[in-house]
N, C-alpha and C positions, 0 to 999 in steps of 0.2 A: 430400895434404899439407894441412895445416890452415892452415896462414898463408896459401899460394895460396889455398884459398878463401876467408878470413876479405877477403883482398885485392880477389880478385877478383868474389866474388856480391856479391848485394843481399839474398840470402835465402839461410839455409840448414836444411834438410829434412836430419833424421837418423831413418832408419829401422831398423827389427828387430823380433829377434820371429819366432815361427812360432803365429798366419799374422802375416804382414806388418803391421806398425802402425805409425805416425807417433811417435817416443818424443820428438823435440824440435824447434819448426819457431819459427825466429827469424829477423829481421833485421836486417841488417848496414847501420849508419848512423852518421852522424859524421865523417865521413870527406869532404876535400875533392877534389872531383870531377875537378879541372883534374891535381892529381898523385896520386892514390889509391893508386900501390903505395908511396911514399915516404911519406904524408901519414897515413895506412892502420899503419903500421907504429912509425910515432911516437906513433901516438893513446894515450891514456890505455887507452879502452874497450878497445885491440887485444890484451892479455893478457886482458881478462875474454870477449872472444868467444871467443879460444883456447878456453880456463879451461872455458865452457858446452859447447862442440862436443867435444871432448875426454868431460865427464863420460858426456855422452850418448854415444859412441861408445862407452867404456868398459863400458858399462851393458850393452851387446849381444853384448862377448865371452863366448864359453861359459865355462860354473863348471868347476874342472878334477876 
């Protein structure tokens, strides 16, 4: 689930590929620390983390 982790990491590591490679590895910041799953969700930044984690996932489904 993406918003769980956009909520919950400090980083997120998107992989794929054969062999294995790193396609997007970002950090998850802005976000105030005392309520971060409410705080997290309201933020501006919180659709453009979606937005990145998303493309790159995208990127790794197989062509049909």
């Amino acid at each position: 689930n993406l918003e769980e982790a956009v909520v919950l990491a400090d980083r997120i590591v998107v992989l794929g590929g054969s062999p294995t490679r790193v396609l997007d590895d970002f950090a998850i910041s802005g976000f105030s620390e005392t309520d971060r799953p409410v705080s997290a969700r309201r933020s501006p930044q919180f659709g453009t983390f979606i937005a990145r984690a998303a493309k790159a996932l995208s990127s790794t489904a197989p062509s049909p």
